[in-house]
N, C-alpha and C positions, 0 to 999 in steps of 0.2 A: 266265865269270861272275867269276873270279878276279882278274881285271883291272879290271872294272867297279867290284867291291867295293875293290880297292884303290885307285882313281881316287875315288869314292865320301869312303874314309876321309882320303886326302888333303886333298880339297877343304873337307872337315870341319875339318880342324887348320887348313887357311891359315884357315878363317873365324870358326874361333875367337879366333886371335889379335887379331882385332879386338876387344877385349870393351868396350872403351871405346866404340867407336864406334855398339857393338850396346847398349849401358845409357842412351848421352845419348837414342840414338831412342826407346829402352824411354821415358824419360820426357818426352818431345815427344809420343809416342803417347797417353800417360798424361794428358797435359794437355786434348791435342785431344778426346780422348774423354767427358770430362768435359763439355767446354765441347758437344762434342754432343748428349750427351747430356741437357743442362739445355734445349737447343733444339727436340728430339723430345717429352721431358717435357712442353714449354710447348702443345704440341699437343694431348696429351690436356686441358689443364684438369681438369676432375671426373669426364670420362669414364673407367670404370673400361678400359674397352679400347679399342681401334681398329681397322680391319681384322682383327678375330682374335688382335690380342696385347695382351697386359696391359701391364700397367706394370712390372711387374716382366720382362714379354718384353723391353723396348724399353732397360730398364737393362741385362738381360745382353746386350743385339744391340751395344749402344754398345761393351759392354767386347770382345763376341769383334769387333766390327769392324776395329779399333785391334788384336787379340792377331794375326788375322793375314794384316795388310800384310806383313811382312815373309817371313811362311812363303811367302804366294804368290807376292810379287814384284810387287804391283800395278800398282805406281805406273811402273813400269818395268823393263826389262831389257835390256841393250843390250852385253851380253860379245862375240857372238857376231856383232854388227854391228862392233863394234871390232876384232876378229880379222881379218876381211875387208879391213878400212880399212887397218891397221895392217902385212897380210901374213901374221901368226901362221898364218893358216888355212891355207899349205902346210903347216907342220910339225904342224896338228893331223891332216891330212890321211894323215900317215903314223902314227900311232897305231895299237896295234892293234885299236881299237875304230873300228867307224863312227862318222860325226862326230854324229851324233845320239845313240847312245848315250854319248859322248865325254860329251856337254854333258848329257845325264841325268844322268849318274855326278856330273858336276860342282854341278848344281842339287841334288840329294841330299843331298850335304854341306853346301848353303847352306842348304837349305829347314830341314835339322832343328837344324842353329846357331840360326836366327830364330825358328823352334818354342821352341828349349828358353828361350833368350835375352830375347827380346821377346814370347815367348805366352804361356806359361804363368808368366813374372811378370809381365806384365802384369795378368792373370787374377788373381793373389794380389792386387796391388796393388789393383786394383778391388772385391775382397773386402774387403780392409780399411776400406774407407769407404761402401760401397754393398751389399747384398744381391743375390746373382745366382742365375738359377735354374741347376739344374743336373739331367740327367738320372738318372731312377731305378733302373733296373735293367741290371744289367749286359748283357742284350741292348741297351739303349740307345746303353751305353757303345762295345761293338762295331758300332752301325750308323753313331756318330760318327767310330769308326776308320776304318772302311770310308770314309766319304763325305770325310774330311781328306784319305787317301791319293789319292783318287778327282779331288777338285777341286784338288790340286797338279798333276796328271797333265793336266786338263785344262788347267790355267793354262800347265803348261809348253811344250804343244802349240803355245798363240794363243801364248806369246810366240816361240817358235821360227820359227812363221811368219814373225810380225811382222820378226825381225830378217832373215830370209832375204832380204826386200825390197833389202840391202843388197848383193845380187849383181846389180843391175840396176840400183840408185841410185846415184852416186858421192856422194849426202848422204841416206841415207835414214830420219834421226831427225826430220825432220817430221813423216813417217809414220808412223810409230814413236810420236810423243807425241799425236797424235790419236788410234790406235789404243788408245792404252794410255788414255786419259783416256774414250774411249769406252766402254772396258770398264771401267772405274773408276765407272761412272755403270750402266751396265745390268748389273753382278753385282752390284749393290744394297750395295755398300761404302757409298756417301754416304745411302744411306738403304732401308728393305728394300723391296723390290720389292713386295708387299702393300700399299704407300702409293702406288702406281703406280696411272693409268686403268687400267680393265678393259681397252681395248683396244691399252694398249703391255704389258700383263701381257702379253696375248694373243700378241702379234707377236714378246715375247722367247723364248717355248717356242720359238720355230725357231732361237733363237741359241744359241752356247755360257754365252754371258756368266752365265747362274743357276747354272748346275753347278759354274761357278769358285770361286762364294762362297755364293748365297742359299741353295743347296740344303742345304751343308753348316749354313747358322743355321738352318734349319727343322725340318731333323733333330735336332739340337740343341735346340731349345726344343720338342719334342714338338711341333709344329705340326700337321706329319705324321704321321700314325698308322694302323697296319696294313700293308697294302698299297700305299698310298702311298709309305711308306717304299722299300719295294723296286722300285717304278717309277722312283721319283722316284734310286735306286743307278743303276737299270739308265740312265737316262738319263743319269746322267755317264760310266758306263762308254762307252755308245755314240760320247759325245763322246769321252771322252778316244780313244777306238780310231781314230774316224773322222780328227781333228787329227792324231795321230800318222803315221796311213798319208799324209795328205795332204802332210804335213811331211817324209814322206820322199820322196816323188813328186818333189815341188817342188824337196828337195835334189840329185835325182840330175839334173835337168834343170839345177839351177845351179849345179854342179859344171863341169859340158860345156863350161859359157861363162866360166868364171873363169880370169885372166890374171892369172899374178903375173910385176912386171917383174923380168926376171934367171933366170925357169924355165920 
């Protein structure tokens, strides 16, 4: 664990020194959110709610939608495709961590730079101009810990998949941006998933895609309540467990067939 934590703190300093790069997106997020959120609004008109969420739901879904792109990585991830391309993937190969742990330890450090960076000032930022709900009791507080931790773990899974494709592809960022844009649209980032048919709601409980994002906004706006709540943990756990194992399955089979020229 020694190693992990220290690969972990690493990964964290190289991504901090971006801070520039992590503040212009803070306010490109900033803007977008905005501009969606006057587009969601225009929906309701004088209805006080909609599928179950108020207006004051759909102000804070805009702001936490925008706060975290960047913790989960939505929009893409493709380190772990470019290692492969590139060759890095021998020498990550010899690390003392498995390569999936490898790229854990490394998302760790990204994910909570873009938490601390682009989330939670984001979140200020949209407080300052807007009213956002926010959970009441600090059991809340810990079910929103739980489910952040929860749908990082599951994000990291689908995208590790995603890139694995890249031991079979000699270009496989096609697939890669269908996938990711696929899931950019069914973990209810472009809009919550409760604005959906009943019958593609239906067809998504079999996907991972709600656990990555919509579970953690529903937990969050108290949507969920009681027992719900802990179904609604237990099912991203299940995901994140089930992506993970698969992800390693997947990796030790595409290990066997990787050629790197010169080894």
């Amino acid at each position: 664990m020694r190693v992990f934590w220290e690969m972990t703190k690493r990964s964290f300093q190289r991504y901090l020194t971006y801070r520039a790069a992590a503040l212009a997106g803070l306010a490109t997020n900033f803007f977008f959110g905005l501009l969606r959120m006057a587009i969601l609004l225009a929906l309701y008109g004088e209805r006080p709610q909609v599928a179950g969420l108020t207006v004051a739901d759909v102000i804070t879904y805009s702001a936490l939608s925008q706060a975290l792109i960047g913790y989960l990585s939505i929009f893409g991830w493709y380190d772990l495709m470019n290692s492969v391309y590139t060759g890095e993937i021998g020498s990550d190969l010899l690390k003392p961590l498995g390569l999936m742990r490898f790229w854990l330890a490394q998302d760790v450090g990204r994910a909570l730079v873009n938490f601390l960076l682009r989330g939670v000032l984001i979140m200020v930022a949209f407080e300052l101009v807007v009213d956002l709900v926010y959970p009441q009791t600090a059991v809340s507080w810990l079910h929103v810990l739980c489910t952040l931790i929860l749908g990082w773990l599951v994000s990291f899974g689908f995208r590790f998949l995603v890139n694995l494709a890249s031991f079979w592809s000699p270009d496989a960022r096609g697939m890669g941006r269908f996938a990711f844009l696929s899931a950019t649209f069914f973990c209810g980032q472009l809009m919550p998933i409760r604005f959906f048919p009943d019958w593609l709601q239906g067809w998504l409980q079999f996907t991972p895609f709600p656990a990555m994002f919509n579970t953690t906004i529903e937990i969050y706006l108290g949507t969920l309540t009681g027992t719900a709540v802990y179904l609604a943990l237990l099912n991203q756990l299940l995901w994140a467990i089930g992506l993970l194992l698969v992800g390693q399955w997947v990796l030790q089979t595409a290990v066997r067939r990787l050629v790197i020229q010169g080894g």
